[in-house]
C-alpha positions as a printed NumPy array, in Angstrom:
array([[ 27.418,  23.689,  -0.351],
       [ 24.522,  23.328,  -2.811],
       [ 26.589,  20.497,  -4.803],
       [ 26.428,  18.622,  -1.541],
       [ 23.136,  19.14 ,  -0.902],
       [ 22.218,  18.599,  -4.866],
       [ 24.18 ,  15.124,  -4.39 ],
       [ 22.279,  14.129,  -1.147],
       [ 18.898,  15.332,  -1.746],
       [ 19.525,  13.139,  -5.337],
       [ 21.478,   9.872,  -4.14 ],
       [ 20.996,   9.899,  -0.293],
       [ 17.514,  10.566,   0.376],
       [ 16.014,   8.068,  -2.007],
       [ 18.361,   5.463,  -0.113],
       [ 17.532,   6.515,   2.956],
       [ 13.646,   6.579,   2.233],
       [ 13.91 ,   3.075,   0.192],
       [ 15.471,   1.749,   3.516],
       [ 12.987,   3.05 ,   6.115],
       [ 10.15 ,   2.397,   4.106],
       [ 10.825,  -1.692,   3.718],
       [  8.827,  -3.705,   5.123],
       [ 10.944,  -6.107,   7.655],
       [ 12.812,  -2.444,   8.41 ],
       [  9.568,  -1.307,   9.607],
       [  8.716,  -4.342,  11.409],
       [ 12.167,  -3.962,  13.348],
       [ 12.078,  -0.843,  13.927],
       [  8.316,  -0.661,  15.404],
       [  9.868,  -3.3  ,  17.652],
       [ 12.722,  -1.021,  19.061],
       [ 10.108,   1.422,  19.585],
       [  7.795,  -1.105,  21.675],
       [  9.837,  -1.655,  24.261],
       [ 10.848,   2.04 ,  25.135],
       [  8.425,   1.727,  27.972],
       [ 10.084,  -1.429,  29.902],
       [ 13.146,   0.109,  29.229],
       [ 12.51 ,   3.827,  30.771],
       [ 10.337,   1.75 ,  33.838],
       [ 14.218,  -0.004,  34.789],
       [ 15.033,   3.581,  35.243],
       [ 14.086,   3.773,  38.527],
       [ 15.202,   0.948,  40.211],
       [ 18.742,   2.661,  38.525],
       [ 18.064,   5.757,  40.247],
       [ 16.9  ,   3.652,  43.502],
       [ 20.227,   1.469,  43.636],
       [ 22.398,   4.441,  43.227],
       [ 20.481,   6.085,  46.383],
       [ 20.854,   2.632,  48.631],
       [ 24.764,   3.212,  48.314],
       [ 23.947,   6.263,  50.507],
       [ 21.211,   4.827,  52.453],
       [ 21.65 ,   0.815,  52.679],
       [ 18.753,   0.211,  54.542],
       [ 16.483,   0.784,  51.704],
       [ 15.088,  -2.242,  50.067],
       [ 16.443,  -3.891,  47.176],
       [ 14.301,  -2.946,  44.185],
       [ 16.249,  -4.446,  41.209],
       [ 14.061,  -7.197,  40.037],
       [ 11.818,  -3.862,  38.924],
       [ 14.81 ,  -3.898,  36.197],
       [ 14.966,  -7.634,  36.233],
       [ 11.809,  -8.245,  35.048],
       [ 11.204,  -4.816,  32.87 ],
       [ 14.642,  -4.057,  30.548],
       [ 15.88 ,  -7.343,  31.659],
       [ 13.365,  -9.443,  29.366],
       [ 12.965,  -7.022,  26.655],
       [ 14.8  ,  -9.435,  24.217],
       [ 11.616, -12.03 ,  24.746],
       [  9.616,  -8.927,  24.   ],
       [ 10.901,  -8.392,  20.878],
       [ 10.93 , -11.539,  19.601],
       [  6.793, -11.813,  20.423],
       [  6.573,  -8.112,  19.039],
       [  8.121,  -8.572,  15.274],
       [  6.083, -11.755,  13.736],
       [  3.078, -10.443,  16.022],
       [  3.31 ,  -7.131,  13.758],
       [  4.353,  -8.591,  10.883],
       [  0.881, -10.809,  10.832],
       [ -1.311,  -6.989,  11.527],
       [  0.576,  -5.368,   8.964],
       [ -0.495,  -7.769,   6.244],
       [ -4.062,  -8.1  ,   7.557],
       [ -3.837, -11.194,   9.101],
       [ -4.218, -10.296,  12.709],
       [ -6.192, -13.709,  13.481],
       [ -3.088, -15.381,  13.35 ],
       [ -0.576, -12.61 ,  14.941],
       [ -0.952, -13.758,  18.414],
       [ -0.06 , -17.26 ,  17.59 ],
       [  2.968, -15.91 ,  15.63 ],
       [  3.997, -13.969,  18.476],
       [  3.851, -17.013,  20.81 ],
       [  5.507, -19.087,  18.157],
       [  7.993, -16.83 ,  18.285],
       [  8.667, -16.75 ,  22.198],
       [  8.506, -20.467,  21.877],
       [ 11.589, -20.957,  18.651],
       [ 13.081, -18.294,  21.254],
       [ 13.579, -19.99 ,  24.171],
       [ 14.492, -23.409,  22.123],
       [ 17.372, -22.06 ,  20.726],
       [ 18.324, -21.141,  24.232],
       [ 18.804, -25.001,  25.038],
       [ 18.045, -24.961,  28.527],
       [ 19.905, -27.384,  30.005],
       [ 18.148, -29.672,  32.57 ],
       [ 20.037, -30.358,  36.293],
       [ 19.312, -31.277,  40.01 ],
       [ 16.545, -30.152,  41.044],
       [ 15.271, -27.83 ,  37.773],
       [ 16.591, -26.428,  34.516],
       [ 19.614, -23.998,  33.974],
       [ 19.424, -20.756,  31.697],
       [ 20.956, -17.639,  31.696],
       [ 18.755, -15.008,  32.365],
       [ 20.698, -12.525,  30.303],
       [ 19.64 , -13.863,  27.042],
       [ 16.226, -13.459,  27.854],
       [ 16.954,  -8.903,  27.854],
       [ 19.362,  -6.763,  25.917],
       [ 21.819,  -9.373,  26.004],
       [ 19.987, -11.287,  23.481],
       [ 18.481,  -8.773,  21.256],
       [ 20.115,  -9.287,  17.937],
       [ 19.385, -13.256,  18.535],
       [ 15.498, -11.894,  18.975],
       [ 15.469, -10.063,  15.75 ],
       [ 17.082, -12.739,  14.293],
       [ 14.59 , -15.658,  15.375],
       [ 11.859, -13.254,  15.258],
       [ 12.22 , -12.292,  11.476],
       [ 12.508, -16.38 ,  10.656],
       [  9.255, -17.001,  12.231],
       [  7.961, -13.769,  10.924],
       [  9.019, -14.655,   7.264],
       [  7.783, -18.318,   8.009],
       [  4.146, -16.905,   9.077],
       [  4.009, -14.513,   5.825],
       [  4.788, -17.007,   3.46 ],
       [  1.757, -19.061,   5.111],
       [ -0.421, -16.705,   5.484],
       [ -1.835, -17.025,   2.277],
       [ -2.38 , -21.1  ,   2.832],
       [ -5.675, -22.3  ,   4.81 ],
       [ -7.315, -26.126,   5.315],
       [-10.39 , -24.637,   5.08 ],
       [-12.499, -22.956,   2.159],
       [-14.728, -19.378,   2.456],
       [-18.029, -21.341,   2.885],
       [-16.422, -23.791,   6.008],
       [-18.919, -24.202,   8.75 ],
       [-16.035, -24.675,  10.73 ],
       [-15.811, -22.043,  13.496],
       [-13.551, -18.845,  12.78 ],
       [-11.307, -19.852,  15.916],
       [-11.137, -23.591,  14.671],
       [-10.254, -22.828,  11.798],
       [ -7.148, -20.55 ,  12.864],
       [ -5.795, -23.632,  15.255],
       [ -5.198, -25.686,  11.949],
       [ -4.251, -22.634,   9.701],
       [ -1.167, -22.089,  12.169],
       [ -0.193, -25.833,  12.633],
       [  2.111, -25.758,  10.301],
       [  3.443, -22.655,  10.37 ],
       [  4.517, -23.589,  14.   ],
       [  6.145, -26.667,  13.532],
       [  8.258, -25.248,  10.922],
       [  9.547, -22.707,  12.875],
       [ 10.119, -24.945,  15.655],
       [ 11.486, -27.75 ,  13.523],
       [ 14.28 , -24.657,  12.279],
       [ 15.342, -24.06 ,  16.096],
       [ 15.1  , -27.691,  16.955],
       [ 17.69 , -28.407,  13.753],
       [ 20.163, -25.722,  14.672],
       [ 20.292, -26.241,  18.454],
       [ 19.801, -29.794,  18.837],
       [ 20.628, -31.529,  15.298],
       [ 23.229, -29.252,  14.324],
       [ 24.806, -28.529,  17.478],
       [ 24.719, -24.48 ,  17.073],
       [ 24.72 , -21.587,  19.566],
       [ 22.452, -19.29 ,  17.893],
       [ 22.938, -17.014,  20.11 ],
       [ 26.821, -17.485,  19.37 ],
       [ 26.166, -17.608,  15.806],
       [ 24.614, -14.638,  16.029],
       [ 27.088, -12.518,  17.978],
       [ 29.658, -13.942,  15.542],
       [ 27.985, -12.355,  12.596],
       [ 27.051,  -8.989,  14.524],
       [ 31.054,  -8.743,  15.91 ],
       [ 32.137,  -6.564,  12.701],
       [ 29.159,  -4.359,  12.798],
       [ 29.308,  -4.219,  16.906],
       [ 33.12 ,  -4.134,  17.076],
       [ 33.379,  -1.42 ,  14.975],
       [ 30.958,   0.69 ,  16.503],
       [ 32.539,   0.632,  19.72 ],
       [ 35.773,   1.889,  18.116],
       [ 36.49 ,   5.601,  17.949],
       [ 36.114,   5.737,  14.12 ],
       [ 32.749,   3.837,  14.684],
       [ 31.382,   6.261,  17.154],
       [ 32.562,   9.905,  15.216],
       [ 31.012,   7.882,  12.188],
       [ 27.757,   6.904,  13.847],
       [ 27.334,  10.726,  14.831],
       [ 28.587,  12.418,  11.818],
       [ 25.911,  10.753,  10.121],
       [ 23.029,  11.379,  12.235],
       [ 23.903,  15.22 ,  12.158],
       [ 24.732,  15.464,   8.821],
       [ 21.257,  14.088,   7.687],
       [ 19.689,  16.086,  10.414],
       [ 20.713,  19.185,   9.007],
       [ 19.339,  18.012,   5.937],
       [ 16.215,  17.074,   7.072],
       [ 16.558,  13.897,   7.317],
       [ 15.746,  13.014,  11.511],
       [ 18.631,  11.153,  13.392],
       [ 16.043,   9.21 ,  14.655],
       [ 15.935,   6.928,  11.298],
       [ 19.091,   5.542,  12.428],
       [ 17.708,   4.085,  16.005],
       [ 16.532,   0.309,  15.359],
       [ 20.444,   0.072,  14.784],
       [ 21.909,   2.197,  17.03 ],
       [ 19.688,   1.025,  20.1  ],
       [ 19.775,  -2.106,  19.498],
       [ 23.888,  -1.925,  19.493],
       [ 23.714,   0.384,  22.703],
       [ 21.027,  -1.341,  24.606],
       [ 22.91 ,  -4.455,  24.057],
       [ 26.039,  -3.058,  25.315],
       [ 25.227,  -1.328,  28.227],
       [ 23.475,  -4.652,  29.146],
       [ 26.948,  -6.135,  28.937],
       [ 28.788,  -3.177,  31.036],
       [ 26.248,  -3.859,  33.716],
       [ 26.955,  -7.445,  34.037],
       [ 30.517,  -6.686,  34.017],
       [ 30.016,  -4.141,  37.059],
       [ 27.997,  -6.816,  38.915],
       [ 30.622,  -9.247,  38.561],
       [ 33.213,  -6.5  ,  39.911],
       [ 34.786,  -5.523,  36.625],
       [ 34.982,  -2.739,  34.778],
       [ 32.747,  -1.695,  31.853],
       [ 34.211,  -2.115,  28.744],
       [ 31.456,  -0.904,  26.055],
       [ 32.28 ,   2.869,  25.468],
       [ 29.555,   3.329,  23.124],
       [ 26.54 ,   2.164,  25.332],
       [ 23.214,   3.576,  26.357],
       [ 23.156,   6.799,  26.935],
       [ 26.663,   7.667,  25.382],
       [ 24.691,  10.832,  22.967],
       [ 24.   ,  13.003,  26.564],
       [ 27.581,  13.531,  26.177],
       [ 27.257,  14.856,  22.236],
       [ 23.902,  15.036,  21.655],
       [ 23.698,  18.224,  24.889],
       [ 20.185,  19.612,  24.528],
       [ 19.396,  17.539,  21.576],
       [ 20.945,  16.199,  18.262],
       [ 23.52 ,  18.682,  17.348],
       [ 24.441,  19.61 ,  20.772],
       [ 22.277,  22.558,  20.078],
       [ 21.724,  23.409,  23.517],
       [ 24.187,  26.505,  23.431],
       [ 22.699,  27.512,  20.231],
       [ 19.451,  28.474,  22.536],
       [ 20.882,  30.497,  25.151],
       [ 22.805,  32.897,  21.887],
       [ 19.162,  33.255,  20.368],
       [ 17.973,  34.989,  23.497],
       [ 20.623,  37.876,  23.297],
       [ 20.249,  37.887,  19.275],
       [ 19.621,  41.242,  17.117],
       [ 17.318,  39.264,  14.55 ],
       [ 13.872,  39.282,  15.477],
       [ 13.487,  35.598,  14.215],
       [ 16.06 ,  34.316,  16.764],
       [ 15.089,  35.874,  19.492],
       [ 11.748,  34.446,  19.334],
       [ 12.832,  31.121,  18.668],
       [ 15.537,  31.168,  21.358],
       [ 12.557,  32.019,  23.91 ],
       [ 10.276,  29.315,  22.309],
       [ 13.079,  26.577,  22.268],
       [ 15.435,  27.129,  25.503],
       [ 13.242,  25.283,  28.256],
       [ 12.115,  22.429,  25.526],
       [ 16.279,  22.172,  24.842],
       [ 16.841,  22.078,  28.351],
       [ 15.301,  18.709,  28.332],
       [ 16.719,  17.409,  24.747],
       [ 13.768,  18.354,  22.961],
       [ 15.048,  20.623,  19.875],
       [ 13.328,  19.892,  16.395],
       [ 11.605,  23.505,  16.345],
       [ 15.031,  24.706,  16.953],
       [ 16.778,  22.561,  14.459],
       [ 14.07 ,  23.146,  11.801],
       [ 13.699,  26.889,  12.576],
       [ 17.398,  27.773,  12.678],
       [ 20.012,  24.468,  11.339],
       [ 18.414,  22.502,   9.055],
       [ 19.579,  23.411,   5.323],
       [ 20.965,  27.264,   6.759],
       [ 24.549,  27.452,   5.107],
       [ 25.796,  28.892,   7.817],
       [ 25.177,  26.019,   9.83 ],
       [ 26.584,  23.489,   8.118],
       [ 30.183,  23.992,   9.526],
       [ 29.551,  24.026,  13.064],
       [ 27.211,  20.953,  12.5  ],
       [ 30.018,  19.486,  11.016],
       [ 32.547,  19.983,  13.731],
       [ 30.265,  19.301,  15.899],
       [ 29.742,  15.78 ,  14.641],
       [ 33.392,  15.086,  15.048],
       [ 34.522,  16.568,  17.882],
       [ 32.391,  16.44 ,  20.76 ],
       [ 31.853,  12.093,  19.888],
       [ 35.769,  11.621,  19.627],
       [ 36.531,  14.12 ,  22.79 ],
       [ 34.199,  11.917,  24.619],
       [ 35.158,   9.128,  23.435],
       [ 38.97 ,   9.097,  24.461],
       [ 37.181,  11.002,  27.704],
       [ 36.407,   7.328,  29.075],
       [ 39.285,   5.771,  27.085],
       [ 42.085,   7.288,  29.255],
       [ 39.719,   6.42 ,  32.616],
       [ 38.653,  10.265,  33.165],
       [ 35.225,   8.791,  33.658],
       [ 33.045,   5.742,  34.175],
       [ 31.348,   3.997,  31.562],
       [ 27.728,   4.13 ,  31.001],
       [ 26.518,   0.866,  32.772],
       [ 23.327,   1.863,  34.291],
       [ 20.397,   2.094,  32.41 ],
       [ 18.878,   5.229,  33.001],
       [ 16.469,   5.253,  29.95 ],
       [ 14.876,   8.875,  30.384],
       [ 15.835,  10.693,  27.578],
       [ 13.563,  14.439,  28.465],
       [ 16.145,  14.52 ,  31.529],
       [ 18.466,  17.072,  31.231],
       [ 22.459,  15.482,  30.349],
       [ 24.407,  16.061,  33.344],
       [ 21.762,  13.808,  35.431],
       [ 21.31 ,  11.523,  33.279],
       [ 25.404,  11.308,  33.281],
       [ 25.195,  11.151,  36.908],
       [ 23.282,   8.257,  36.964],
       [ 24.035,   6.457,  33.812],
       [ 27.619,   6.233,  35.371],
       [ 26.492,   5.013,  39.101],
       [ 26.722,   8.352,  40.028],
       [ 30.286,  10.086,  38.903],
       [ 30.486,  13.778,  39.061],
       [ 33.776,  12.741,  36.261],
       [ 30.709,  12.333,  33.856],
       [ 28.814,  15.827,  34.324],
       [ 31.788,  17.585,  33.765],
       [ 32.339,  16.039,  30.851],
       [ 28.831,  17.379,  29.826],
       [ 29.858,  20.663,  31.091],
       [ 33.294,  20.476,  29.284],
       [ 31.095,  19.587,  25.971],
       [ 28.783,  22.076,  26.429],
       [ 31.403,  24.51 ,  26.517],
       [ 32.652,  23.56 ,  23.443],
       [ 29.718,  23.509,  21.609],
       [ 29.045,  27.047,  22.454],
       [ 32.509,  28.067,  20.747],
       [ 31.83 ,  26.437,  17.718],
       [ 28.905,  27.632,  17.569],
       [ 29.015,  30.966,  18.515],
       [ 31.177,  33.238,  15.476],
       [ 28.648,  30.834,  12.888],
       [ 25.681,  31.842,  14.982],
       [ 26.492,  35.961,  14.943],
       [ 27.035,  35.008,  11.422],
       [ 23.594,  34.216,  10.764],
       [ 22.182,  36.171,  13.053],
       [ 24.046,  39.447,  11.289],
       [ 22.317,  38.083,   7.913],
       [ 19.19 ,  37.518,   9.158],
       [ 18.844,  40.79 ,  10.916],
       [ 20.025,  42.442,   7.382],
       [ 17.365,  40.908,   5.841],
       [ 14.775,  41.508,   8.367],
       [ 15.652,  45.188,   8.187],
       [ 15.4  ,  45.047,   4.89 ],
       [ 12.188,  44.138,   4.502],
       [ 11.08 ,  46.198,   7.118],
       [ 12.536,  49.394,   4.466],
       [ 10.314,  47.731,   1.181],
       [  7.433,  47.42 ,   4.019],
       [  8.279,  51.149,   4.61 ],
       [  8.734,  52.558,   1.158],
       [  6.073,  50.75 ,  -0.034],
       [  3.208,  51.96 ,   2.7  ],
       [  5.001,  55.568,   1.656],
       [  3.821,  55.136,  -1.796],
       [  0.33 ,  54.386,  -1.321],
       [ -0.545,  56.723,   1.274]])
């Protein structure tokens, strides 16, 4: 156990840190993070639909979702060169980038002109399109670095601040326009195509069962040492967002969703937080150790709505006697679930229900259009999680209330001595 964590703590960690402290990683991932808000405001015209197949007469809501998670691809492709520009000081010039990049966006789109208007598909414009938005983004965010250094004008110009800033972004403008216009127009490339083609390994993979027990294991294995799962999101969102995009379409064109590993797919694993720790917090209530008991009353209601760091940091994180469970954890619960919608025991996440505080089994009711297949699946998970937990958990516990009485005998002997 402590040659593992030796070897992870000494060739991991410095990875892992190199990575999330790069710059264009940063950039990306403050992107992801940006659009959280459109993307948990779709969630209720997801809840809303799922009541009109009760109550018909109820309005159609939808272009709430439309116009929120269903454009968050043109988000992030204003987001990245915009904070790209801050980040190295030049924030004169970051709403132009932004703009530039909406603008190389939408021309790699090739709208096609007909009767009456112009033809686009709407889907490129959300989730559907997100890798092609990092992609273009990062171009005209690289373009608008490299230029940031360049200006027309000298420190002592006369010429007006804003003046100035119309010329010192000319160029870097038509360059990035000139890129999209050569691609699409000269060259005859999708990019949207071309970028799906060079995503399919990564994407295909991760919808495989491998890909998903993988995905997991490696989020709780660097959880429990200390490492946050949550270093791993500008990927995994942007894979699951994009997906579950995709199963919706699907579903409105009466198919089936296909994309196992959408949105949402952690409620089912992740039950009470990362770790399906959930279980964990009801044992702590009923434990002989002081420590756990405490921390099972402090950490039950926040676990009830996926909020468990204290517990993970208080009880999991680097405790040998966690590592097992954490381990089992990570490979059973994702593959159980997994093969769950494989053999058609439940619907596939198509709704985007983006409210991660709500507790699993509703958000598995309504991330599946409302199939009480899903919540038991929680339940079923839940379940399990508490038996693999459980014999580690006494385990601990038994140590920790050794200790504790332990040190309540020193405490003892040692207030004996002085008096």
């Amino acid at each position: 156990m402590k040659q593992i964590q030796a070897w992870i703590e000494r060739v991991l960690v410095p990875v892992i840190n190199k990575i999330t402290s790069n710059f264009w990683f940063g950039i990306v991932a403050d992107a992801i993070l940006y659009i959280v808000p459109f993307s948990m405001v779709s969630a209720i015209p997801s809840i809303w639909t799922i009541i009109r197949n009760f109550v018909p007469s109820l309005p159609d809501i939808s272009a709430i979702s439309t116009y929120s998670f269903g454009l968050i691809g043109l988000f992030v492709v204003f987001i990245i060169p915009y904070n790209c520009l801050n980040k190295i000081e030049k924030k004169d010039r970051s709403l132009i980038a932004g703009f530039t990049g909406i603008g190389t966006y939408m021309l790699c789109m090739n709208i096609q002109a007909v009767d009456g208007g112009s033809l686009v598909d709407l889907s490129k414009f959300g989730a559907g399109g997100m890798f092609t938005a990092m992609f273009v983004g990062l171009i005209v965010a690289v373009i608008y670095k490299l230029m940031a250094k360049y200006s027309f004008f000298g420190e002592d110009s006369v010429i007006p601040d804003f003046v100035k800033n119309w010329f010192d972004n000319i160029i870097a403008v038509l360059i990035s326009l000139f890129l999209g216009y050569l691609l699409t127009f000269v060259c005859k490339i999708d990019v949207f195509t071309m970028v799906q083609l060079i995503m399919k390994p990564v994407t295909s993979f991760a919808q495989s069962a491998p890909g998903v027990v993988l995905i997991v294991f490696l989020q709780n294995i660097f959880y429990f040492f200390g490492i946050s799962g949550w270093v791993f999101t500008p990927v995994t969102r942007s894979i699951t967002q994009a997906a579950i995009a995709e199963n919706a379409t699907l579903v409105a064109a009466g198919m089936a969703p296909k994309n196992i590993y959408a949105y949402g797919f952690s409620r089912y694993h992740h039950i009470g937080g990362q770790g399906a720790t959930l279980p964990l917090a009801f044992f702590m209530l009923g434990a002989k150790s002081k420590k756990y008991r405490l921390l099972g009353k402090a950490t039950l209601v926040p676990s009830i709505f996926n909020i468990n760091e204290p517990l993970q940091y208080g009880a999991i994180v680097g405790n040998p006697f966690m590592f097992i469970p954490t381990v089992l954890i990570a490979i059973i619960l994702p593959a159980f679930s997994y093969f769950w919608f494989q053999f058609g025991w439940g619907t596939i996440n198509y709704v985007n229900f983006d409210m991660n505080f709500a507790p699993n089994a509703v958000s598995a009711f309504f991330m599946s259009g409302g199939d009480f297949r899903n919540v038991i699946l929680v339940c079923i998970n839940f379940v399990i999680a508490g038996l693999i937990w459980y014999p580690f958990f006494k385990a601990s516990d038994n140590a920790e209330f050794k200790k504790e009485k332990e040190r309540e005998a020193a405490k003892a002997a040692k207030k004996a001595a002085q008096s």
